[in-house]
Biotite code that builds the C-alpha atoms (Angstrom):
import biotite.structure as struc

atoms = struc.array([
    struc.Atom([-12.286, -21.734, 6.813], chain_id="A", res_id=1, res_name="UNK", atom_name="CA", element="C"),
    struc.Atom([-11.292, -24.797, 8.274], chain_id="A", res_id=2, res_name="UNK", atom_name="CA", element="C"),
    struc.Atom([-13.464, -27.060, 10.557], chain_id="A", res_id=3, res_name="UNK", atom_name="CA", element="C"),
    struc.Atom([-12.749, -30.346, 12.881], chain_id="A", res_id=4, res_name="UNK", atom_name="CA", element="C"),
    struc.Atom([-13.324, -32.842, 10.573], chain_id="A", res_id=5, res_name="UNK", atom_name="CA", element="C"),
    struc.Atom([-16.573, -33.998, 11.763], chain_id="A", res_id=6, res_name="UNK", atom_name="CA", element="C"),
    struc.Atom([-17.511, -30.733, 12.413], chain_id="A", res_id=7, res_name="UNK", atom_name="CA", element="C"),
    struc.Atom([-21.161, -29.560, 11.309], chain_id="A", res_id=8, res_name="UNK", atom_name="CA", element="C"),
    struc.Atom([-23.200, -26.267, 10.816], chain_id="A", res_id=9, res_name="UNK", atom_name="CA", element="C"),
    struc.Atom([-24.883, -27.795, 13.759], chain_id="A", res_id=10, res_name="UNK", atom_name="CA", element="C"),
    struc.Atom([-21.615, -28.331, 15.814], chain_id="A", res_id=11, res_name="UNK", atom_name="CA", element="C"),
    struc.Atom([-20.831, -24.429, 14.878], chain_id="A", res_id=12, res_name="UNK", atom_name="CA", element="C"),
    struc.Atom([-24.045, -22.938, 16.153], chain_id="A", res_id=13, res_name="UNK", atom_name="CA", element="C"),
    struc.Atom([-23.715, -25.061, 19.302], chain_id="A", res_id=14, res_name="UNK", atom_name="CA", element="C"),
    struc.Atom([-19.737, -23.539, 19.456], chain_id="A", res_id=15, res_name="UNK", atom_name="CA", element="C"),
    struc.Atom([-21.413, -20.358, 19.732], chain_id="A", res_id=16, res_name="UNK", atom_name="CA", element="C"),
    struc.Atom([-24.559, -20.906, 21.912], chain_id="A", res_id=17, res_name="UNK", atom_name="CA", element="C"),
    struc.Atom([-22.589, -22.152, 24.384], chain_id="A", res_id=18, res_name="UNK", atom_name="CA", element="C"),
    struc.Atom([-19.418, -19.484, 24.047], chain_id="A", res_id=19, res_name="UNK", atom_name="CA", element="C"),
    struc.Atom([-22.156, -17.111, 24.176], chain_id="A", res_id=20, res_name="UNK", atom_name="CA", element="C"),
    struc.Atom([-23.515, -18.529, 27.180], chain_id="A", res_id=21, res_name="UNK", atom_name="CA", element="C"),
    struc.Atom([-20.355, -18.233, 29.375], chain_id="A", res_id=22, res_name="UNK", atom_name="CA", element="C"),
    struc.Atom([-19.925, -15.004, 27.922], chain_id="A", res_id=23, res_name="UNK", atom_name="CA", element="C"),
    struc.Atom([-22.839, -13.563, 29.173], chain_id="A", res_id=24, res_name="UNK", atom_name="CA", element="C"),
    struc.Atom([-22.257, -14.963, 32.834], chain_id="A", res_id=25, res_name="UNK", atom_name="CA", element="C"),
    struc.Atom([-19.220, -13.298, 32.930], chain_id="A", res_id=26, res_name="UNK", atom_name="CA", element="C"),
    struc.Atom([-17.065, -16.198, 32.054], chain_id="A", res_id=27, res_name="UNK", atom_name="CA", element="C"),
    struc.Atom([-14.121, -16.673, 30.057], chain_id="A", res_id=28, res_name="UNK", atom_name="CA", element="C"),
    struc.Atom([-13.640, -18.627, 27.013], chain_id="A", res_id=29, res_name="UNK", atom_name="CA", element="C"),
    struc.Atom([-10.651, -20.160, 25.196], chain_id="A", res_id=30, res_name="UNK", atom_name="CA", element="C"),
    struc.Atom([-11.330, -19.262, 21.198], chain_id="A", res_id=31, res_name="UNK", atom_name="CA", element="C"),
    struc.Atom([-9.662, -18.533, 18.177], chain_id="A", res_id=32, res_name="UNK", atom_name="CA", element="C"),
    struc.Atom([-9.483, -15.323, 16.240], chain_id="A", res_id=33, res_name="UNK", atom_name="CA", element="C"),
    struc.Atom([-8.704, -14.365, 13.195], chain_id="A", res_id=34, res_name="UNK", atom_name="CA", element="C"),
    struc.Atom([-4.980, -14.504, 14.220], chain_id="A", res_id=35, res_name="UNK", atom_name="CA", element="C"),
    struc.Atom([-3.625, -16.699, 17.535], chain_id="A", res_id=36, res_name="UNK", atom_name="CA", element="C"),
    struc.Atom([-5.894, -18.294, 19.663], chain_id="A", res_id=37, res_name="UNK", atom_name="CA", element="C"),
    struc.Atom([-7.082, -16.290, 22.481], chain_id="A", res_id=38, res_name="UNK", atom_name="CA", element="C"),
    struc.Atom([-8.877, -15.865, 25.993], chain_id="A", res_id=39, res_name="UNK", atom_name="CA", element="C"),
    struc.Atom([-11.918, -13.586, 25.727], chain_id="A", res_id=40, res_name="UNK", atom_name="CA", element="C"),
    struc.Atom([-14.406, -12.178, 27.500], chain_id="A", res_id=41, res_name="UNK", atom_name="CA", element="C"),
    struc.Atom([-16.778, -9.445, 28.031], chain_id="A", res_id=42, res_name="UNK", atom_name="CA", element="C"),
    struc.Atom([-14.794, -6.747, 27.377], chain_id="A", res_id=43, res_name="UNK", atom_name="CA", element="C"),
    struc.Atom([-17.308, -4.651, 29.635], chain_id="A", res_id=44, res_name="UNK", atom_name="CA", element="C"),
    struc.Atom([-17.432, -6.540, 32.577], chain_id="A", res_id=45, res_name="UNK", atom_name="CA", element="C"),
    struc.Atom([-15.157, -6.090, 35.147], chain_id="A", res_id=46, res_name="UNK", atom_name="CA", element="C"),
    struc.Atom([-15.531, -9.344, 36.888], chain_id="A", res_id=47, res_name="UNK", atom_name="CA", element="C"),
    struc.Atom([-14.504, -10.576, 33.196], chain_id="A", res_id=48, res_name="UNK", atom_name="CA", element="C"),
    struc.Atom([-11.808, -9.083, 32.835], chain_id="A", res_id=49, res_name="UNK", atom_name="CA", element="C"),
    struc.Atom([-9.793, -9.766, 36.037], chain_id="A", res_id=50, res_name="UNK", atom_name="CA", element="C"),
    struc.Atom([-10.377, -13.203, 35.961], chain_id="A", res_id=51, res_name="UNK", atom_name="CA", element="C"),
    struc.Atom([-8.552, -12.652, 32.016], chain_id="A", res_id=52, res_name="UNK", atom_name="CA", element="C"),
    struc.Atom([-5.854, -11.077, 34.249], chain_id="A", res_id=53, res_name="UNK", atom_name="CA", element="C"),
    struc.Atom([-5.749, -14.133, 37.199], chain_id="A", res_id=54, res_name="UNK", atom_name="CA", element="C"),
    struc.Atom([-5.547, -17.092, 34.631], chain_id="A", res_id=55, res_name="UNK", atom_name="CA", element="C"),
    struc.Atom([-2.769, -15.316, 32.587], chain_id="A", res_id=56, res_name="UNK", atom_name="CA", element="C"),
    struc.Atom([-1.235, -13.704, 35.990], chain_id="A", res_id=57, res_name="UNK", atom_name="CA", element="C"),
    struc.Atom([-0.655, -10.575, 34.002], chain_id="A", res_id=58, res_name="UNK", atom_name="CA", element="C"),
    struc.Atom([-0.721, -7.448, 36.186], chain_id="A", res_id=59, res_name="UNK", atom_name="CA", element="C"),
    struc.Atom([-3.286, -5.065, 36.069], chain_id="A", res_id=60, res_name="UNK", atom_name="CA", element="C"),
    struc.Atom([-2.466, -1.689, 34.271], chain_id="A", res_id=61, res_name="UNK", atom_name="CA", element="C"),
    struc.Atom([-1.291, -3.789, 31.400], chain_id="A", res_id=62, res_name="UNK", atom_name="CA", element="C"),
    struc.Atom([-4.315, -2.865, 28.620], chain_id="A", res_id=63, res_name="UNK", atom_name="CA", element="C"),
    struc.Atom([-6.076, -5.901, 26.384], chain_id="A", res_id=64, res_name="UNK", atom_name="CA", element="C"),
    struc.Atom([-7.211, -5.646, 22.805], chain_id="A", res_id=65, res_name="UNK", atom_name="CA", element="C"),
    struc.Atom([-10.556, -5.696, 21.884], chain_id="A", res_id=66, res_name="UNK", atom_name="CA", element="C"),
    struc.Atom([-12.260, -7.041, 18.979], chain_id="A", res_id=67, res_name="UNK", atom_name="CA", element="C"),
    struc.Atom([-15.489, -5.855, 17.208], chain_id="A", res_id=68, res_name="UNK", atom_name="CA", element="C"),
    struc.Atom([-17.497, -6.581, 13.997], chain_id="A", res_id=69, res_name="UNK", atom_name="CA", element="C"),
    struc.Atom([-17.571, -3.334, 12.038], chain_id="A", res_id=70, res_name="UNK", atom_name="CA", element="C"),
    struc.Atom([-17.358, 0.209, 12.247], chain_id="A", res_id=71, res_name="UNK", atom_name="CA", element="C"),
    struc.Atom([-20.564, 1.081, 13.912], chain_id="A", res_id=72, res_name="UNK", atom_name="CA", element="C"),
    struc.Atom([-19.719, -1.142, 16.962], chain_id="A", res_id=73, res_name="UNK", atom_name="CA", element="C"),
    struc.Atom([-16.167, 0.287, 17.025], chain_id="A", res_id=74, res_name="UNK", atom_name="CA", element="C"),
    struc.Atom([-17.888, 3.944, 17.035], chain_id="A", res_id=75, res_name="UNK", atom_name="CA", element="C"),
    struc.Atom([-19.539, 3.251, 20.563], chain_id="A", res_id=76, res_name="UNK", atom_name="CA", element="C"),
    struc.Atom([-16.078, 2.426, 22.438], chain_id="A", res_id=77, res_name="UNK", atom_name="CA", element="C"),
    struc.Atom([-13.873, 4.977, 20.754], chain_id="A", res_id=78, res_name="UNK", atom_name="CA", element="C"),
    struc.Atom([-14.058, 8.248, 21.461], chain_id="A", res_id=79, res_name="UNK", atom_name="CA", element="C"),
    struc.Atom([-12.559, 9.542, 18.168], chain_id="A", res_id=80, res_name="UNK", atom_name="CA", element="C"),
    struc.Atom([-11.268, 7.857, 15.176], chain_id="A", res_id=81, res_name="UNK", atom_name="CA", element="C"),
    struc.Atom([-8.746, 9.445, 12.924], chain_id="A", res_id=82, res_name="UNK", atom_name="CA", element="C"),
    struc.Atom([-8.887, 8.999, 9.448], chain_id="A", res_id=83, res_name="UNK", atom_name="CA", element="C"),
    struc.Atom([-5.898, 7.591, 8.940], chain_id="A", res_id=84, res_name="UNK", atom_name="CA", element="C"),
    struc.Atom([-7.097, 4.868, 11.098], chain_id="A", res_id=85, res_name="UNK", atom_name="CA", element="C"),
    struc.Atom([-9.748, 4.136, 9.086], chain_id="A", res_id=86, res_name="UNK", atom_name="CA", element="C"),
    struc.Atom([-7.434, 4.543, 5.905], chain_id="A", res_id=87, res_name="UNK", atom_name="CA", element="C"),
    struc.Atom([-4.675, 1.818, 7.667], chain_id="A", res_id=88, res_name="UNK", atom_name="CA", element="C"),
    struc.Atom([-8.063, -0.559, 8.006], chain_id="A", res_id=89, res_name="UNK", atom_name="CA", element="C"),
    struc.Atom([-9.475, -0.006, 4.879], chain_id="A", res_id=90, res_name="UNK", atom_name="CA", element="C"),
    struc.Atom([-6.019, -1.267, 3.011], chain_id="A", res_id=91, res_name="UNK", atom_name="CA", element="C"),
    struc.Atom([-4.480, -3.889, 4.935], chain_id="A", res_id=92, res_name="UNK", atom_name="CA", element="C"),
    struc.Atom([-5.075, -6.873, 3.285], chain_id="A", res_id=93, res_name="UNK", atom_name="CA", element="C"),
    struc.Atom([-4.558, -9.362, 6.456], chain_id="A", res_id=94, res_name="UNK", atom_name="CA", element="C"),
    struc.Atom([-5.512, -8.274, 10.343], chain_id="A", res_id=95, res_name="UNK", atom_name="CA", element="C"),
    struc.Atom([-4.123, -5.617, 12.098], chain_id="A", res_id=96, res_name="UNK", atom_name="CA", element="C"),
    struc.Atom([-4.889, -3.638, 15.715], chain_id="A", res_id=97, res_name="UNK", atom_name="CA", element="C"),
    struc.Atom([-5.040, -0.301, 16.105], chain_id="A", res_id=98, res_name="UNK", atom_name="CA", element="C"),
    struc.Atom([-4.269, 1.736, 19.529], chain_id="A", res_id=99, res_name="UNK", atom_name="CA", element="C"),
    struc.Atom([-7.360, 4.556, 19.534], chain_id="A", res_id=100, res_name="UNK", atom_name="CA", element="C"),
    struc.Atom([-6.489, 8.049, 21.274], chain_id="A", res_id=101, res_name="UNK", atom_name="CA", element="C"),
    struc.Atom([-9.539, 7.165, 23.924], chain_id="A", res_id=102, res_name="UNK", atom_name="CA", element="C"),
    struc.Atom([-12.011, 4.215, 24.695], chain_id="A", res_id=103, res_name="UNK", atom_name="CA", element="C"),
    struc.Atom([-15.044, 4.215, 26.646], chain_id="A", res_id=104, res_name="UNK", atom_name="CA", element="C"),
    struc.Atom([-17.929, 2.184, 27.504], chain_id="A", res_id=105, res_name="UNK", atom_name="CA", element="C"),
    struc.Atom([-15.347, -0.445, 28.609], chain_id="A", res_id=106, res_name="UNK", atom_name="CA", element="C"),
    struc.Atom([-14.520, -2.678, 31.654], chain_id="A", res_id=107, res_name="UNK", atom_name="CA", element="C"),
    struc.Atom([-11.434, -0.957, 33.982], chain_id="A", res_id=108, res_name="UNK", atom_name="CA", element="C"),
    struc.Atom([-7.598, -2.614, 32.520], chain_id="A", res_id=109, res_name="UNK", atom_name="CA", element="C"),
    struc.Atom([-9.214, -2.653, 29.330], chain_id="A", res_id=110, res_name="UNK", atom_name="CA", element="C"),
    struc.Atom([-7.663, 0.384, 28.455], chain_id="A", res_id=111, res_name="UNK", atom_name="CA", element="C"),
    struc.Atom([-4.220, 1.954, 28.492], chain_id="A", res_id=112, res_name="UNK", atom_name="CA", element="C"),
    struc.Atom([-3.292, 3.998, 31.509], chain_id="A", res_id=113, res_name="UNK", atom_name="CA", element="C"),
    struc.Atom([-3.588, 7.116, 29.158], chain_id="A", res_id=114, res_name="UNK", atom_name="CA", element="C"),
    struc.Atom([-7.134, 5.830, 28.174], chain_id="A", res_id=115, res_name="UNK", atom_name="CA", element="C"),
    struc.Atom([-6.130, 4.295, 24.691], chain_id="A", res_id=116, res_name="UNK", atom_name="CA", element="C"),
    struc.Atom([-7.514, 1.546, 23.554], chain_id="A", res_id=117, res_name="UNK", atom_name="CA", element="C"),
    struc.Atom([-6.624, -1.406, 21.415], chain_id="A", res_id=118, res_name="UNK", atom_name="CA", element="C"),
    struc.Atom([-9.070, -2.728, 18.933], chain_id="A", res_id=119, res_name="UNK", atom_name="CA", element="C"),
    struc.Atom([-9.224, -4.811, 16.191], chain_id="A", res_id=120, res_name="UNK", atom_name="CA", element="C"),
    struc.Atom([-12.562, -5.204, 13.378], chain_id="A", res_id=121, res_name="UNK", atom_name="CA", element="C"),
    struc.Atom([-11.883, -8.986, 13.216], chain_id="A", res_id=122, res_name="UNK", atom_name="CA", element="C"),
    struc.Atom([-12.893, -10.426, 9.853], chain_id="A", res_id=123, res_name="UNK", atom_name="CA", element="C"),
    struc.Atom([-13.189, -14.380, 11.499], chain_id="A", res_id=124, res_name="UNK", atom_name="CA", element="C"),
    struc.Atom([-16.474, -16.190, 10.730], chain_id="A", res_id=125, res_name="UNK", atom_name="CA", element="C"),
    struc.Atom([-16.874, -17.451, 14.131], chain_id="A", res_id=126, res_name="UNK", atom_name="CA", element="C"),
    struc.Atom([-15.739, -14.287, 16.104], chain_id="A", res_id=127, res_name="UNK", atom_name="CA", element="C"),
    struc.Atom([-18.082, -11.875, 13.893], chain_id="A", res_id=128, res_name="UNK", atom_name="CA", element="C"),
    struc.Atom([-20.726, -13.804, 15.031], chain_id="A", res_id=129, res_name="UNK", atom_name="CA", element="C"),
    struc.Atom([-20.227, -14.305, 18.353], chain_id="A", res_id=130, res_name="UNK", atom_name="CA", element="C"),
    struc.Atom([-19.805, -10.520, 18.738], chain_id="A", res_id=131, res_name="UNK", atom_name="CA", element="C"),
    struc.Atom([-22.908, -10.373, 16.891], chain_id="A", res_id=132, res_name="UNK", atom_name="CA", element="C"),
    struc.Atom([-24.870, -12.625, 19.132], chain_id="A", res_id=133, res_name="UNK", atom_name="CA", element="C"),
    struc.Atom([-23.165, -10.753, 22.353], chain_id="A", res_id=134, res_name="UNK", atom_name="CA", element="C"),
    struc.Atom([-23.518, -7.467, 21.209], chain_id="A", res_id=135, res_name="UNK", atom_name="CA", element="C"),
    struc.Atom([-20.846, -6.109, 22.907], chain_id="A", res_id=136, res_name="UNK", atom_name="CA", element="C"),
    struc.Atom([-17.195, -6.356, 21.914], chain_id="A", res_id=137, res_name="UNK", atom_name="CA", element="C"),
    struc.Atom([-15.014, -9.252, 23.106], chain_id="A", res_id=138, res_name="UNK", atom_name="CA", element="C"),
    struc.Atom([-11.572, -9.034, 25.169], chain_id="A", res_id=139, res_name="UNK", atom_name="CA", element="C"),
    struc.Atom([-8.846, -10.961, 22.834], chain_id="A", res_id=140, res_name="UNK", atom_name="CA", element="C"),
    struc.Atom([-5.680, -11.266, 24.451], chain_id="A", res_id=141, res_name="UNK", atom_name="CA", element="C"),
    struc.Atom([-3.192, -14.272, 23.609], chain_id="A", res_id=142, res_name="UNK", atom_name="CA", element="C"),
    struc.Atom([-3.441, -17.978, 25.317], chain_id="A", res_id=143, res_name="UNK", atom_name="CA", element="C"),
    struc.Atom([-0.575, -18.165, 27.060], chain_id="A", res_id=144, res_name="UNK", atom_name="CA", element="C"),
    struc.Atom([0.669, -17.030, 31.035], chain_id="A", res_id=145, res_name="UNK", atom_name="CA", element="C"),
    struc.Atom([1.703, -13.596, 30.454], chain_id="A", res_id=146, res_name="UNK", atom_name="CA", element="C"),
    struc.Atom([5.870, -13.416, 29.265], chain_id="A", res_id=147, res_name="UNK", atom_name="CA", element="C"),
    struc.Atom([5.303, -16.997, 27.259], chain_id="A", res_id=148, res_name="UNK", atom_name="CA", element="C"),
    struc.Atom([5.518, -17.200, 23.478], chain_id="A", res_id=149, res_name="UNK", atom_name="CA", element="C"),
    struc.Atom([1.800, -16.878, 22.066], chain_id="A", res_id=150, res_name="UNK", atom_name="CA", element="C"),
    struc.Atom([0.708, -20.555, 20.729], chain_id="A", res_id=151, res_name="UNK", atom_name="CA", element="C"),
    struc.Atom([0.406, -20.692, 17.373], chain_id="A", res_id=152, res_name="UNK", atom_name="CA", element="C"),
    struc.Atom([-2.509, -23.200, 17.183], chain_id="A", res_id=153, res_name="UNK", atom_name="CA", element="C"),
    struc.Atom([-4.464, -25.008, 19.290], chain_id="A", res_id=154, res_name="UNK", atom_name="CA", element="C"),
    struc.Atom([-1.597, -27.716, 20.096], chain_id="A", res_id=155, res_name="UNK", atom_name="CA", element="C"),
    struc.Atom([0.522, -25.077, 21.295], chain_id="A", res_id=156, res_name="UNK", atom_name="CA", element="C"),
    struc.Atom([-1.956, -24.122, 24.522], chain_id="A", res_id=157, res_name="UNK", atom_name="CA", element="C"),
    struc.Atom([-0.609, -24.962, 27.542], chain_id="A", res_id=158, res_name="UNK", atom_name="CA", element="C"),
    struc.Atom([-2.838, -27.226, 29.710], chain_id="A", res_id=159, res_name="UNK", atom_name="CA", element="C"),
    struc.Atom([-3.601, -25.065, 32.613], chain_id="A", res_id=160, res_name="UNK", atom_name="CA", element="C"),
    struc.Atom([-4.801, -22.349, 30.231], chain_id="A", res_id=161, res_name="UNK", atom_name="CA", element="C"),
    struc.Atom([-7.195, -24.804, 28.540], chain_id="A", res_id=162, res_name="UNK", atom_name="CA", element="C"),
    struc.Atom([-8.483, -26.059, 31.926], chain_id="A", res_id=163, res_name="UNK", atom_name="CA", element="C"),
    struc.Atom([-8.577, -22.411, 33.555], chain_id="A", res_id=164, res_name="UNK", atom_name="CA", element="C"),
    struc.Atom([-11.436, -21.667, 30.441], chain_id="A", res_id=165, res_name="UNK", atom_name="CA", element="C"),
    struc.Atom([-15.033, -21.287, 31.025], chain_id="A", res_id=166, res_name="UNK", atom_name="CA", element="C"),
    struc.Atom([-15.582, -22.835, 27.597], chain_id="A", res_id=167, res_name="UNK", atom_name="CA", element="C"),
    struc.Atom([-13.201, -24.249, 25.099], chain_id="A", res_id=168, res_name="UNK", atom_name="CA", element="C"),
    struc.Atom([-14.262, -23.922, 21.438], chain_id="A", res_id=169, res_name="UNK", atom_name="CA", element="C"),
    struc.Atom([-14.008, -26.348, 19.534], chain_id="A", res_id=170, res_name="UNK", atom_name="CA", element="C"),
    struc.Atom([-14.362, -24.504, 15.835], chain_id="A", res_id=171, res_name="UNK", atom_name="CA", element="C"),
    struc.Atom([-10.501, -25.234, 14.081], chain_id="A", res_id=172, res_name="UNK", atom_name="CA", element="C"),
    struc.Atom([-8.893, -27.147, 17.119], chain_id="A", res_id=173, res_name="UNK", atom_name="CA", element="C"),
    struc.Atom([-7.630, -29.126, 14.244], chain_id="A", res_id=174, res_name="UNK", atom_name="CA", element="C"),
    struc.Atom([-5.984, -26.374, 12.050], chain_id="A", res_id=175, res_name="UNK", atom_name="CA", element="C"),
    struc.Atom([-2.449, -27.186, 12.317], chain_id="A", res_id=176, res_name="UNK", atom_name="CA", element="C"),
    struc.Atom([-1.362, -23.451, 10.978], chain_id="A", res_id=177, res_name="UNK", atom_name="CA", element="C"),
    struc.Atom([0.644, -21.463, 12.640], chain_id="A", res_id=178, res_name="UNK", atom_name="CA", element="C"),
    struc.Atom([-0.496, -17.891, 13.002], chain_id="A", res_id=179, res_name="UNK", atom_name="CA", element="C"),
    struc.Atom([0.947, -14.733, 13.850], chain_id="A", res_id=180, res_name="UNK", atom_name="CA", element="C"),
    struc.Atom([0.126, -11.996, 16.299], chain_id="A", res_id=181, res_name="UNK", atom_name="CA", element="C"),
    struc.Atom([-1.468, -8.807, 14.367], chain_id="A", res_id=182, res_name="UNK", atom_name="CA", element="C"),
    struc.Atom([0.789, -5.845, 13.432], chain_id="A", res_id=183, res_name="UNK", atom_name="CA", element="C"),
    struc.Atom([0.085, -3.258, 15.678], chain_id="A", res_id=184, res_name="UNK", atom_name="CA", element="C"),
    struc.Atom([-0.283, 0.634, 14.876], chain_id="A", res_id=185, res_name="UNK", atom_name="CA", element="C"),
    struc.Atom([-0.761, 3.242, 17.092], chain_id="A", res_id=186, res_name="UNK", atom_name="CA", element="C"),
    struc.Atom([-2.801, 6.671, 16.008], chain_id="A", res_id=187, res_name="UNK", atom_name="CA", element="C"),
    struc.Atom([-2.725, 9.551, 17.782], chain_id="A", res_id=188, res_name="UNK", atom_name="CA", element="C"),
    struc.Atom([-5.427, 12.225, 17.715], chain_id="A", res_id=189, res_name="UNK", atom_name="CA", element="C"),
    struc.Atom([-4.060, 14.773, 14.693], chain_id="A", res_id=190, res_name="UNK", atom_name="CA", element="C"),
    struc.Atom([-3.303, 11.730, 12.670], chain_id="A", res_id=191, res_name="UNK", atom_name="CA", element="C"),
    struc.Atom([0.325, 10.796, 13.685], chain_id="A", res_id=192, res_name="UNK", atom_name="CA", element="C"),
    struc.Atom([0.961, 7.018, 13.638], chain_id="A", res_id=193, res_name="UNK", atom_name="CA", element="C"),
    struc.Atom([3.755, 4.849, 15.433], chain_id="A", res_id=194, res_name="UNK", atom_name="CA", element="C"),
    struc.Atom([4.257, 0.670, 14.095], chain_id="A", res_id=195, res_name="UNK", atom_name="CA", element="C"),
    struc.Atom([4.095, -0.913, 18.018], chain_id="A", res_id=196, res_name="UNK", atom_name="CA", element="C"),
    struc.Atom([4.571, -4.379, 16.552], chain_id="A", res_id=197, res_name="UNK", atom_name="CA", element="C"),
    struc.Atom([5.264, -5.716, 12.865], chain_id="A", res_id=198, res_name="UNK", atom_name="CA", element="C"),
])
């Protein structure tokens, strides 16, 4: 875990009081994950989610990854899950994102346009929490105008994405890093699975 370095216990509760906040007015914030840094939202609010779609002028029909904190909360916005989903989660030893057959209980462009559903059971610190706290599962799609590389760090965001945020975070602004998009694994119903992205 790595922190600003004057960042406090007290600066991280007030990172996600006030994420929280925007959250729950439909905003959008600018936050990291337990891979790239990423624009998130309510992934059940509508209003939420286009605006995720107007700041990274990405067209609609093209479906966002979700993230939640466990199995139970994945359980209420999949329809199914196959058990070699569960196996591919239970052994993978860094983050991945798995495409479910069918999602519900989400926000319209969430989904695929044959109703599958990216999600991802982040193991982050701050994001676990924050999902916690919102009780609903957060949109997580990269910072970047839709087509441009996905910023490794913090110092890779582009300055109309920071500015276009509800509410920046300021938990690891500082971690130099450079992280990689999650591997990506599709499952289909009987069990069949398809690598979308390495």
């Amino acid at each position: 875990m790595k922190y600003l370095l004057d960042y406090s216990e007290t600066d991280f509760r007030e990172d996600l009081e006030k994420a929280l906040g925007t959250l729950k007015e439909g905003g959008v914030i600018l936050y990291p994950t337990d891979t790239v840094w990423g624009l998130g939202c309510d992934a059940t609010s509508g209003g939420a989610v286009n605006n995720i779609f107007r700041i990274k002028q990405r067209r609609e029909g093209m479906s966002l990854i979700i993230l939640v904190n466990g199995a139970a909360m994945l359980e209420r916005y999949v329809m199914e899950i196959p058990e070699s989903a569960s196996m591919i989660t239970e052994v993978s030893d860094k983050p991945v994102t798995i495409i479910y057959p069918r999602g519900r209980n989400l926000a319209q462009g969430v989904c695929n346009e044959d109703g599958s559903v990216g999600v991802r059971i982040t193991r982050d610190k701050f994001c676990s929490e924050l999902i916690s706290l919102l009780r609903k599962p957060l949109v997580s799609t990269s910072a970047n105008i839709s087509g441009d590389k996905a910023p490794g760090n913090f110092a890779e965001i582009g300055g109309s994405i920071i500015n276009s945020a509800g509410y920046v975070v300021k938990y690891r602004q500082d971690d130099h890093q450079i992280y990689q998009p999650s591997p990506v694994i599709k499952v289909w119903a009987d069990g069949t699975i398809k690598i979308i992205r390495k």
